[in-house]
MITORVO-215686 format. One record per residue (C-alpha): y, x, z; residue in three letters; residue number from 1. Coordinates in steps of 0.25 Angstrom, whole numbers. Example, Ala and Ser with C-alpha at 12.3 -4.5 7.8 and 13.67 -1.06 7.14 Angstrom:
// MITORVO-215686
+-------+-------+-------+-----+-----+
|    yy |    xx |    zz |   r |   k |
+-------+-------+-------+-----+-----+
|   -18 |    49 |    31 | ala |   1 |
|    -4 |    55 |    29 | ser |   2 |
+-------+-------+-------+-----+-----+
***
This chain:
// MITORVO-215686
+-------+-------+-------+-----+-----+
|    yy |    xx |    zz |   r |   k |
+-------+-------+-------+-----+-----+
|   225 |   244 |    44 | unk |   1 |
|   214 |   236 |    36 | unk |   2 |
|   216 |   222 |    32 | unk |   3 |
|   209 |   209 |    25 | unk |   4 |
|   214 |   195 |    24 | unk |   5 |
|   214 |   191 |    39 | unk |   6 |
|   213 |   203 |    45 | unk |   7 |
|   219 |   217 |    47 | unk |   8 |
|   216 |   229 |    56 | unk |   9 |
|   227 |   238 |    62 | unk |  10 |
|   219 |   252 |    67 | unk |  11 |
|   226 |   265 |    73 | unk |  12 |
|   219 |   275 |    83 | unk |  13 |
|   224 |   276 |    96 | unk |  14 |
|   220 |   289 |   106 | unk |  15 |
|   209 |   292 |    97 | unk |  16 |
|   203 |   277 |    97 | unk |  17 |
|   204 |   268 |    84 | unk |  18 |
|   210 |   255 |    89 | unk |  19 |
|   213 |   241 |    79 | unk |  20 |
|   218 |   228 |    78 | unk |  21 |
|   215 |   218 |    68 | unk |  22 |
|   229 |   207 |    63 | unk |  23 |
|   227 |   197 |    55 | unk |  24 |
|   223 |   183 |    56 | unk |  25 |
|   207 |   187 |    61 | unk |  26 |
|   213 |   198 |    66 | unk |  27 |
|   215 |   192 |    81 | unk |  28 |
|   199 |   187 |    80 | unk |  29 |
|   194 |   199 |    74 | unk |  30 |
|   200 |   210 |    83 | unk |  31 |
|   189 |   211 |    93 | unk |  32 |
|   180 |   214 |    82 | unk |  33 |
|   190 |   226 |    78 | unk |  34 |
|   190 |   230 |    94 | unk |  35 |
|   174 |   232 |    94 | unk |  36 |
|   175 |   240 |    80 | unk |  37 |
|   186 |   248 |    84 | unk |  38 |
|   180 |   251 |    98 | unk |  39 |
|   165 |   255 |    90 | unk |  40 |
|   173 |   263 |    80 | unk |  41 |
|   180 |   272 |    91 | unk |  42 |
|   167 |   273 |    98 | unk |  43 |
|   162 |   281 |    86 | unk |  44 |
|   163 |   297 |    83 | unk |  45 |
|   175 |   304 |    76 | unk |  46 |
|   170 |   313 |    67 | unk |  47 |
|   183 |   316 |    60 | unk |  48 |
|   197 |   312 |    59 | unk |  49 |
|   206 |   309 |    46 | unk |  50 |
|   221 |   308 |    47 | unk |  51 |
|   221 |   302 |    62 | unk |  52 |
|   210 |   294 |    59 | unk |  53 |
|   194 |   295 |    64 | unk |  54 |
|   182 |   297 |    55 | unk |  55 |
|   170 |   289 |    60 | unk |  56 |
|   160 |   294 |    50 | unk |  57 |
|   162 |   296 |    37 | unk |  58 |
|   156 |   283 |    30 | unk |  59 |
|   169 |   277 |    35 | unk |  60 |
|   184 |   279 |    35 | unk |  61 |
|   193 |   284 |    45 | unk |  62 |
|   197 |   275 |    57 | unk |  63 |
|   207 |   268 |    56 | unk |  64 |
|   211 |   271 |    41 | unk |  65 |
|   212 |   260 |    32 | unk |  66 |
|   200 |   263 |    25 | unk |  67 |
|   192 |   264 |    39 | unk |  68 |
|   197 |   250 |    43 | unk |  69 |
|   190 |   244 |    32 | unk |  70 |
|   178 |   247 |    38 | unk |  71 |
|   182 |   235 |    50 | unk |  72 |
|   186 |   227 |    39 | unk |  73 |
|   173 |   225 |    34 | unk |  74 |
|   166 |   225 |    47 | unk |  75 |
|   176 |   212 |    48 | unk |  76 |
|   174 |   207 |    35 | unk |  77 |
|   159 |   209 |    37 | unk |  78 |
|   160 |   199 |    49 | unk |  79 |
|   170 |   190 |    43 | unk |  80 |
|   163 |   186 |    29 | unk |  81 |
|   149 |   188 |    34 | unk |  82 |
|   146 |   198 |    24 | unk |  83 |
|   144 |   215 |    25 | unk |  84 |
|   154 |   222 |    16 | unk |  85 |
|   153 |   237 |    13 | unk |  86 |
|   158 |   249 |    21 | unk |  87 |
|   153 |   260 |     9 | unk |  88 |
|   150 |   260 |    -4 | unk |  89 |
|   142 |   269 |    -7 | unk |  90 |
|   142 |   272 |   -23 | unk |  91 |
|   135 |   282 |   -32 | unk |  92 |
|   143 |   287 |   -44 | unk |  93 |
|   134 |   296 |   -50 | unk |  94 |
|   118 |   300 |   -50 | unk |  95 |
|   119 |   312 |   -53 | unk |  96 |
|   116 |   325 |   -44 | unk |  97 |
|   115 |   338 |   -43 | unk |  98 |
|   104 |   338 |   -35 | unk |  99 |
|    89 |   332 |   -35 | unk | 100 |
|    85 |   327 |   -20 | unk | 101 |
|    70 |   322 |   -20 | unk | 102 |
|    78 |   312 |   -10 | unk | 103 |
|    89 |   305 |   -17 | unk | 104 |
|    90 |   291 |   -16 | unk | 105 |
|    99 |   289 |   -27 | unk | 106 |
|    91 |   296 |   -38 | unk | 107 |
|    84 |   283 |   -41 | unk | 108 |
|    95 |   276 |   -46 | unk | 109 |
|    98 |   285 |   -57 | unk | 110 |
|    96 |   278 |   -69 | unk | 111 |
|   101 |   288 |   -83 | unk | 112 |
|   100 |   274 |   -90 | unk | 113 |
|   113 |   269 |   -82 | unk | 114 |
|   127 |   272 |   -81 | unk | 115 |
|   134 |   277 |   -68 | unk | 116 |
|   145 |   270 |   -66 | unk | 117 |
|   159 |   273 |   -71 | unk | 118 |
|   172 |   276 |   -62 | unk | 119 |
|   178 |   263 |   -64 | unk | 120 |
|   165 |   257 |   -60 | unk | 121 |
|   163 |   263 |   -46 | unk | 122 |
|   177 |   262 |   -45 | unk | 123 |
|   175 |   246 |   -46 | unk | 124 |
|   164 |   247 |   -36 | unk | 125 |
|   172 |   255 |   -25 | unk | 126 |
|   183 |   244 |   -28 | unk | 127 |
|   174 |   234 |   -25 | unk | 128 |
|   168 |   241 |   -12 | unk | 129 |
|   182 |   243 |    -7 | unk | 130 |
|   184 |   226 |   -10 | unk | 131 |
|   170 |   224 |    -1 | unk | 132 |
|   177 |   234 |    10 | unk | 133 |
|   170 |   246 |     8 | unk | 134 |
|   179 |   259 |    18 | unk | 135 |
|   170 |   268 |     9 | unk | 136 |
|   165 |   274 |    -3 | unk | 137 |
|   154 |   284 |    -5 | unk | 138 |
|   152 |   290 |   -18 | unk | 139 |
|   136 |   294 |   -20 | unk | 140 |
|   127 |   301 |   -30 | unk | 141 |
|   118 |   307 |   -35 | unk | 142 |
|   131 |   316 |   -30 | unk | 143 |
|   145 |   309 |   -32 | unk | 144 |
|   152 |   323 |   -36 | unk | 145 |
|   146 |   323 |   -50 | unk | 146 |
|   153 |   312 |   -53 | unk | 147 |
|   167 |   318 |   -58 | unk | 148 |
|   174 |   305 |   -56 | unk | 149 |
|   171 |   305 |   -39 | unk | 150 |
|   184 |   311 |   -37 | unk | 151 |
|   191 |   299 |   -43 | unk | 152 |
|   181 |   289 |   -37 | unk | 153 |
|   184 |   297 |   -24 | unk | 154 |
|   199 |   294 |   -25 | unk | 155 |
|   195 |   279 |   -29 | unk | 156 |
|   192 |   273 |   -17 | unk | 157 |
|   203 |   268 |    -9 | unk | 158 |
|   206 |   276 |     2 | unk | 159 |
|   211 |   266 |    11 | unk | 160 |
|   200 |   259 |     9 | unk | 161 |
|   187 |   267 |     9 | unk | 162 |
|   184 |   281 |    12 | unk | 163 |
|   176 |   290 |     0 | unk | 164 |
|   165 |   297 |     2 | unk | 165 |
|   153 |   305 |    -5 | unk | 166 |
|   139 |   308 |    -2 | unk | 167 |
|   137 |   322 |   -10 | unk | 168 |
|   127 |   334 |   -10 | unk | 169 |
|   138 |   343 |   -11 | unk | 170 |
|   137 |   352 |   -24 | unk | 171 |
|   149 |   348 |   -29 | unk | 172 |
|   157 |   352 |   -16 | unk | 173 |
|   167 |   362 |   -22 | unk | 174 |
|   179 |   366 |   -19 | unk | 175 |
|   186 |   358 |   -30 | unk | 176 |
|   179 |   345 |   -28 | unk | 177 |
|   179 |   344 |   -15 | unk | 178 |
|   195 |   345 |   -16 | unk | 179 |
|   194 |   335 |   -28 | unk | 180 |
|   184 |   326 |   -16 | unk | 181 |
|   196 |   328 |    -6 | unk | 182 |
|   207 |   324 |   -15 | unk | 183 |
|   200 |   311 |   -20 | unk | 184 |
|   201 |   308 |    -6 | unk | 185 |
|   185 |   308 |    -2 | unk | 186 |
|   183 |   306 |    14 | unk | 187 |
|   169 |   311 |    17 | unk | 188 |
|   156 |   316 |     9 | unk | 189 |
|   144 |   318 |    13 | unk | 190 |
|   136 |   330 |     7 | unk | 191 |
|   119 |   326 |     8 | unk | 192 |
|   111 |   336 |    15 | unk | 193 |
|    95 |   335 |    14 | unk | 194 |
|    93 |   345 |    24 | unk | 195 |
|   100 |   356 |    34 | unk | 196 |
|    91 |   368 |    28 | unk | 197 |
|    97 |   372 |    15 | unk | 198 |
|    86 |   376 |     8 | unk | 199 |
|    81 |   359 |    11 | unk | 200 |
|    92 |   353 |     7 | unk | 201 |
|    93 |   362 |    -9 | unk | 202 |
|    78 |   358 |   -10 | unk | 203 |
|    82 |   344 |    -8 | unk | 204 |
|    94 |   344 |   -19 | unk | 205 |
|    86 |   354 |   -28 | unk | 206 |
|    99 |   360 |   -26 | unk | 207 |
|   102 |   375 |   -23 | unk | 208 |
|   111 |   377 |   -15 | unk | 209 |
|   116 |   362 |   -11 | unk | 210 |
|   117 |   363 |     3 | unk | 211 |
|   126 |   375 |     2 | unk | 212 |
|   134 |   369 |    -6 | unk | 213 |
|   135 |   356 |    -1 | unk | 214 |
|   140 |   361 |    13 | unk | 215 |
|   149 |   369 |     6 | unk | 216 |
|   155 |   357 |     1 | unk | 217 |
|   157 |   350 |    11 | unk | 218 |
|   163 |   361 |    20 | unk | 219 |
|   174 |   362 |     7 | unk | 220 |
|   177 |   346 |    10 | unk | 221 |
|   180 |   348 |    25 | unk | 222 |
|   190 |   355 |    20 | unk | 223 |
|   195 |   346 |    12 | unk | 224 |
|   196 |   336 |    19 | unk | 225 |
|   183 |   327 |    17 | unk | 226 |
|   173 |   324 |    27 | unk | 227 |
|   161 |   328 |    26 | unk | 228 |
|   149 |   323 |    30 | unk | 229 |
|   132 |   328 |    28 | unk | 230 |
|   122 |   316 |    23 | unk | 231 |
|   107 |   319 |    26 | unk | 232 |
|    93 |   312 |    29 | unk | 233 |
|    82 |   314 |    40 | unk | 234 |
|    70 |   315 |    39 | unk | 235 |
|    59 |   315 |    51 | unk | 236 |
|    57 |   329 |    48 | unk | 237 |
|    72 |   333 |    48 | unk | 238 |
|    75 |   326 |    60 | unk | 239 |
|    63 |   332 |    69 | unk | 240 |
|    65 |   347 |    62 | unk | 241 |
|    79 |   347 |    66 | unk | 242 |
|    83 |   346 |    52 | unk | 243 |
|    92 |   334 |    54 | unk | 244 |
|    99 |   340 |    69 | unk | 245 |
|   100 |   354 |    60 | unk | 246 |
|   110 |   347 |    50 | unk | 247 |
|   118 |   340 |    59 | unk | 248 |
|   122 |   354 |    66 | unk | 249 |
|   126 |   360 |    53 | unk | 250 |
|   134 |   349 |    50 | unk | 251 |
|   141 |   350 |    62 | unk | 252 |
|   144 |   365 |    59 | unk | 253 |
|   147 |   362 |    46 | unk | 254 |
|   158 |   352 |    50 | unk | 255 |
|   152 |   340 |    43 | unk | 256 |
|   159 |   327 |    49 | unk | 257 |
|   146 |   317 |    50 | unk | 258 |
|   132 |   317 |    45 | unk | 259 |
|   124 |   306 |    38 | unk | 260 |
|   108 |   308 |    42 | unk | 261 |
|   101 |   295 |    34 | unk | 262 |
|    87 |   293 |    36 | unk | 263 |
|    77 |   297 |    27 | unk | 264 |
|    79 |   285 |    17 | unk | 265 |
|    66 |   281 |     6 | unk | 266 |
|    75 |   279 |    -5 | unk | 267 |
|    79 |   282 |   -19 | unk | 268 |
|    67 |   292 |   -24 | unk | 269 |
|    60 |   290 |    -9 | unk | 270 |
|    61 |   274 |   -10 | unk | 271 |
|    47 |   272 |    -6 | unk | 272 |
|    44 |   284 |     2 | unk | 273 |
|    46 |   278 |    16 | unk | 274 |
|    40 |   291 |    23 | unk | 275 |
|    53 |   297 |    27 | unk | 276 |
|    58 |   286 |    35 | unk | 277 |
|    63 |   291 |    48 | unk | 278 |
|    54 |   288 |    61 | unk | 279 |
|    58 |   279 |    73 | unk | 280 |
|    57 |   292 |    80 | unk | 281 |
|    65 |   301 |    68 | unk | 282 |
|    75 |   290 |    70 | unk | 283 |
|    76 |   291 |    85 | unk | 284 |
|    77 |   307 |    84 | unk | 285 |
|    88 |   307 |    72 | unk | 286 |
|    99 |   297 |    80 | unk | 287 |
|    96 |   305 |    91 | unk | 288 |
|    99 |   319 |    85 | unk | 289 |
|   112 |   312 |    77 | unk | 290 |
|   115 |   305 |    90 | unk | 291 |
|   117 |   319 |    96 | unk | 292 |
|   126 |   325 |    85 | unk | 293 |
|   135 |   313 |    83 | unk | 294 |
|   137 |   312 |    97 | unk | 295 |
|   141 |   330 |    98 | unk | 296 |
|   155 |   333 |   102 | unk | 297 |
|   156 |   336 |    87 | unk | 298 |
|   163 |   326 |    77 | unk | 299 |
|   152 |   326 |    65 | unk | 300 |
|   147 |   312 |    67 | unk | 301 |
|   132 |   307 |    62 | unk | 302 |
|   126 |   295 |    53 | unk | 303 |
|   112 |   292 |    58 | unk | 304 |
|   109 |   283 |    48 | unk | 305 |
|    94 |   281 |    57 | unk | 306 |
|   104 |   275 |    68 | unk | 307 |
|   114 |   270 |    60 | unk | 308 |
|   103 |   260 |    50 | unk | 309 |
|    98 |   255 |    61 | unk | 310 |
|    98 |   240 |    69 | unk | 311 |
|   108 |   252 |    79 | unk | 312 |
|   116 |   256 |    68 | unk | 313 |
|   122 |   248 |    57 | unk | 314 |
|   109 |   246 |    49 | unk | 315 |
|   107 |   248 |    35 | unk | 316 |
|   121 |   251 |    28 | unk | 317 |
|   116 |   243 |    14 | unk | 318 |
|   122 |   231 |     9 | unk | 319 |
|   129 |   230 |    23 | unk | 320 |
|   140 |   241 |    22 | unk | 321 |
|   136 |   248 |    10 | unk | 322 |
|   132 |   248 |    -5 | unk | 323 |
|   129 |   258 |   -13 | unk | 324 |
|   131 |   259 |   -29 | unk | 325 |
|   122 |   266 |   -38 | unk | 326 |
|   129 |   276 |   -49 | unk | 327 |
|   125 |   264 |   -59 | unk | 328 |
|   131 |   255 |   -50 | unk | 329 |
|   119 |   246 |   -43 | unk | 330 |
|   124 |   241 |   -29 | unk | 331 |
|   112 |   245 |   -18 | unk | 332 |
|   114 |   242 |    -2 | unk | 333 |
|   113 |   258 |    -2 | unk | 334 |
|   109 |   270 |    -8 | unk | 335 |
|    95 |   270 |    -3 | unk | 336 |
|    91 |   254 |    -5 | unk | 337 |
|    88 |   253 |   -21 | unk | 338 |
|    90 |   237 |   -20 | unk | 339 |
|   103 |   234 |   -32 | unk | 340 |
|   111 |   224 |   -29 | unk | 341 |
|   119 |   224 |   -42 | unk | 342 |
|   127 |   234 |   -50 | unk | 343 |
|   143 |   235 |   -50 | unk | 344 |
|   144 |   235 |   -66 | unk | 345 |
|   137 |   221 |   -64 | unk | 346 |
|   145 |   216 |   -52 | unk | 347 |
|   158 |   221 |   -44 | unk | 348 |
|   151 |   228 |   -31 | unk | 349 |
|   157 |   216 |   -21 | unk | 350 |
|   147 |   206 |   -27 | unk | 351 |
|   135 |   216 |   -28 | unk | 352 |
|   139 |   218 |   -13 | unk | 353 |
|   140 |   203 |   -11 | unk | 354 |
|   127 |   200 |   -17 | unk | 355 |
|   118 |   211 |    -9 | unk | 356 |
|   123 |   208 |     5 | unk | 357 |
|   123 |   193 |     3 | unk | 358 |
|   107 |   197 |     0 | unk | 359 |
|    97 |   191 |    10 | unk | 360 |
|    92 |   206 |    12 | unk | 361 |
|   105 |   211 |    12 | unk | 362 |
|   114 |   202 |    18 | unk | 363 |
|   114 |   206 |    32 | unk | 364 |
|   113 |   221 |    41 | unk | 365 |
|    99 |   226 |    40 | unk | 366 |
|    95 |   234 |    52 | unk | 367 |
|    91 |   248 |    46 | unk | 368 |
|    91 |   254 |    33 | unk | 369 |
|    85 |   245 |    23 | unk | 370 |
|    77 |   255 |    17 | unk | 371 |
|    71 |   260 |    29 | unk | 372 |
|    66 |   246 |    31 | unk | 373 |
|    51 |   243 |    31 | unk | 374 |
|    54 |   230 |    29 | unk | 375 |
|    67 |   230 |    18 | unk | 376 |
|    58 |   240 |    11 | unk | 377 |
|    46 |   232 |    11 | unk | 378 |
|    54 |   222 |     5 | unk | 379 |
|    64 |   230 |    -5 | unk | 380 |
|    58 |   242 |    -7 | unk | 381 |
|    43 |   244 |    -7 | unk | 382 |
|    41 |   233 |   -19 | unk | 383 |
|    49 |   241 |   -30 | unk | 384 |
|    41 |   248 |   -38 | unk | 385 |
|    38 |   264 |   -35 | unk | 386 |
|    47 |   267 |   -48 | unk | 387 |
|    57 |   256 |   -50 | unk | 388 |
|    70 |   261 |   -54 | unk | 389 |
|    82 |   259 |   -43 | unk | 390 |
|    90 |   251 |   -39 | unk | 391 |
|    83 |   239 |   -39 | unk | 392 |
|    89 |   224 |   -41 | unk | 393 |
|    87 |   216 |   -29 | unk | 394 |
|    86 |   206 |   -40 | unk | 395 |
|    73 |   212 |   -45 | unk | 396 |
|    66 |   213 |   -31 | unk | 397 |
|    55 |   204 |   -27 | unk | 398 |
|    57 |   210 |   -11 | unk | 399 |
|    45 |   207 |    -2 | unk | 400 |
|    48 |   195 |     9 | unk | 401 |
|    46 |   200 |    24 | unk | 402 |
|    44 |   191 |    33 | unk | 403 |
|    59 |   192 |    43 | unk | 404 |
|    51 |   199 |    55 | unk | 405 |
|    51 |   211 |    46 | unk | 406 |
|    66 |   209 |    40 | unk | 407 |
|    69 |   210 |    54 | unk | 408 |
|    61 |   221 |    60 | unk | 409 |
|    68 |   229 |    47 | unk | 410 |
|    73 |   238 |    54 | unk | 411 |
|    62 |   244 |    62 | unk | 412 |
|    55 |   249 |    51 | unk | 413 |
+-------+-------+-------+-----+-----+
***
């Protein structure tokens, strides 16, 4: 059961089918609305089951746990107040890494004149995101396991309330820590894999070895509980050299539970480099190659984040169900878009939250990702300086005006 001043949620699953009904004093007006989400949710692939319950994917809690009925919550709140309000926080706790990716989307953040945030602090902020409705937690990098206090972070988060997970490259996967992972009460990680050929993905992390390891890992958390699931990129050259398909199928061996595939993003050290942004044609070959797998007689489900941050998915995820936090503690719609909306030691996380989707820009769903947009590019991204230090105050932009056939054709682009 779920619950907020005039409404609450009763949920159980009967013959395998997740079925609810909303009391309260909307609940009367608001159960057709509850109907048509239960009927779309049981529409969708169980990839795993958790104490009776189903596992969707693992960006969102079981159905119909506590935790997981939040996520209806907001959907009704988001209706009821007029304003989006966050599924996941996504929140860096530390900068550093073993590893040196030529790809990294976070490295440009990292400021040594700055202090990463204390426990108490991200603990504030993981208060606050659970106030706004957040169902769940994801702790980043640089890689979130040198950061001693995660296990504590880890317990943190209320479990009846929001799911914890970690993205992580997988060279602290021992024995050991993954138990300390399981006892804090993690739900999910994903490990990131730049490639399906060993030797690729090493080169990448200027890591020996770290594909080895990192699969190694992940096999030692299936035993111990913890979902697991591979984070990865395509590329047009992955997709149509069979690179992306060869993956999938050793995940499938593996026993992984979901894979993440996100488009080949200019971002972080590759801000201005455009030239990897997947074709129409790349597009249309990727959702059909994930399409494939998702729909096999085999429970590892996929993210195709080319489909789903699109005018047929869901959009861009930024400042509409998600923020992400810098290690220092600068609020950003998400790990890729470098525009700062405030820092948490400034300003409690609900009022950052409140001030960037109450922005023109920001205040409504956009159609795809925002930084594969010509148009939110042109306007955000192509006038900051080549050099200028991230994250960037939306204060101190001067954004290009485009005229509103352009803001709308955003998504084409």
């Amino acid at each position: 059961m779920t619950s907020f001043d005039f409404l609450h949620i009763d949920a159980e699953i009967r013959e395998g089918k997740i079925a609810g009904k909303a009391g309260g004093v909307l609940g009367k007006m608001l159960q057709p609305y509850v109907d048509q989400f239960f009927e779309k949710v049981n529409s969708l692939k169980v990839i795993a089951n958790i104490q009776g319950m189903h596992v969707y994917n693992l960006y969102n809690p079981p159905f119909p746990s506590q935790a997981g009925m939040r996520f209806l919550e907001r959907k009704l709140r988001m209706m009821l107040y007029k304003m989006a309000f966050p599924v996941t926080a996504n929140l860096a706790i530390t900068h550093k890494c073993q590893c040196q990716c030529i790809h990294c989307s976070a490295d440009p953040f990292i400021d040594p004149a700055k202090k990463e945030l204390t426990v108490e602090e991200i603990k504030t902020v993981v208060d606050g995101a659970l106030d706004l409705g957040a169902s769940l937690v994801i702790y980043v990098g640089g890689e979130p396991m040198l950061r001693e206090e995660l296990y504590d972070l880890i317990h943190y988060v209320d479990k009846t309330k929001a799911i914890s997970m970690i993205f992580t490259n997988g060279l602290l996967l021992t024995e050991e820590n993954v138990q300390k992972l399981a006892k804090a009460g993690l739900f999910s990680l994903n490990i990131s894999i730049d490639s399906s050929e060993p030797e690729l993905h090493n080169e990448f992390r200027a890591v020996p070895g770290c594909y080895q390891k990192a699969f190694a890992g992940a096999e030692r958390c299936r035993k111990a509980g913890i979902l697991t699931g591979i984070s990865t990129y395509a590329t047009g050259e992955s997709i149509k050299t069979g690179k992306v398909e060869k993956l999938l199928k050793i995940a499938q061996e593996q026993g992984f539970s979901e894979v993440t595939i996100f488009d080949c993003i200019p971002s972080g050290r590759f801000l201005k480099d455009t030239s990897k942004i997947l074709t129409a044609e790349d597009r249309k070959q990727l959702i059909a190659l994930t399409k494939k797998y998702h729909e096999m007689n085999h429970p590892m489900g996929i993210n195709c984040m080319s489909i789903i941050n699109s005018p047929r998915g869901v959009g861009c995820y930024g400042a509409q169900s998600q923020f992400y936090m810098t290690a220092y503690g600068d609020i950003n719609p998400c790990d890729f878009n470098p525009i700062n909306f405030g820092n948490v030691r400034d300003m409690p996380i609900q009022e950052i939250w409140k001030k960037m989707v109450t922005h023109p820009d920001f205040s409504k769903r956009y159609p795809t990702c925002r930084m594969q947009s010509k148009a939110y590019r042109k306007k955000y991204i192509d006038p900051l300086p080549k050099n200028v230090r991230l994250p960037v105050k939306i204060e101190d932009i001067a954004p290009v005006e485009l005229a509103d056939q352009e803001i709308t054709l955003a998504g084409v682009g």
